[in-house]
C-alpha positions, 0 to 999 in steps of 0.5 A, spaced: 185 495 307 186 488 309 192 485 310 192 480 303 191 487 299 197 490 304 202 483 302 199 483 295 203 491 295 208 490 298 210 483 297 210 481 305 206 475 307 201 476 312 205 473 317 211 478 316 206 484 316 203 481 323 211 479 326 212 487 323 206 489 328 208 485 333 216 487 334 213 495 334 214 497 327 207 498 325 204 503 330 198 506 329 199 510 323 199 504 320 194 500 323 188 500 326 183 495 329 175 495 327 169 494 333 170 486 330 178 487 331 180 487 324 186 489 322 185 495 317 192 498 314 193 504 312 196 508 305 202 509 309 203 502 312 205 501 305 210 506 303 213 504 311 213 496 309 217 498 302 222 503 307 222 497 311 225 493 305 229 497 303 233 499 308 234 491 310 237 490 303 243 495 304 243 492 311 239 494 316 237 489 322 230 489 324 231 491 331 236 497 328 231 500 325 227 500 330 231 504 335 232 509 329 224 510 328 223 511 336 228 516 336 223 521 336 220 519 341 227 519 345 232 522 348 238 526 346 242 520 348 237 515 344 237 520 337 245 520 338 245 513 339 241 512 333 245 518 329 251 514 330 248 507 327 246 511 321 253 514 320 256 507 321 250 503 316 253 509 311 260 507 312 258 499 311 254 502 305 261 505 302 264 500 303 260 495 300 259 500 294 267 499 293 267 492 293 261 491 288 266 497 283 271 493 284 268 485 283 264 490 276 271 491 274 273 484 274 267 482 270 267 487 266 275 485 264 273 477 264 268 479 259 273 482 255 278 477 255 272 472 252 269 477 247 277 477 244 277 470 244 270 469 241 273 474 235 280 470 235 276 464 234 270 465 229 
């Protein structure tokens, strides 16, 4: 697939995609290069651009993700390293979910307070 139907599924720009490639995130199992060297994207780098995007939403850095995905080709030094980073972005996570619990609960008693005075009032 060319790289507008790849931003259309993905909701990326081009740019993006191409910055993506370019920082070593989309290997050749995403992308290949036609004989007029076209970039065409494959299913997969679809459903890597979404992973992408998910893992950034709970707090991953491009160049963290990056070290994660060449664990494979790394040392046991490396695959520890990217262990450890994996261990500590679930402890941030945790401890990000605890504070969305409590700042829920607050609301949740806000807007407990206002319904009463709604009913107090009508």
């Amino acid at each position: 697939m060319k790289i507008h139907v790849l931003a259309q599924k993905t909701g990326l720009t081009p740019p993006t995609i191409r910055y993506y490639e370019k920082e070593g995130l989309l290997t050749i199992r995403h992308v290949v290069r036609g004989e007029n060297n076209y970039r065409d994207y494959t299913e997969e780098a679809v459903e890597h651009l979404q992973f992408i995007k998910r893992v950034q939403k709970v707090g991953f850095t491009l160049m963290e993700i990056k070290a994660v995905m060449e664990e494979k080709k790394g040392s046991k030094l490396e695959i520890s390293r990217s262990i450890e980073l994996l261990r500590e972005k679930m402890i941030e996570m945790d401890s990000r979910k605890l504070e969305l619990e409590q700042a829920q609960a607050l609301l949740s008693r806000m807007l407990a307070n206002k319904r009463a005075l709604l009913k107090e009032k009508g």
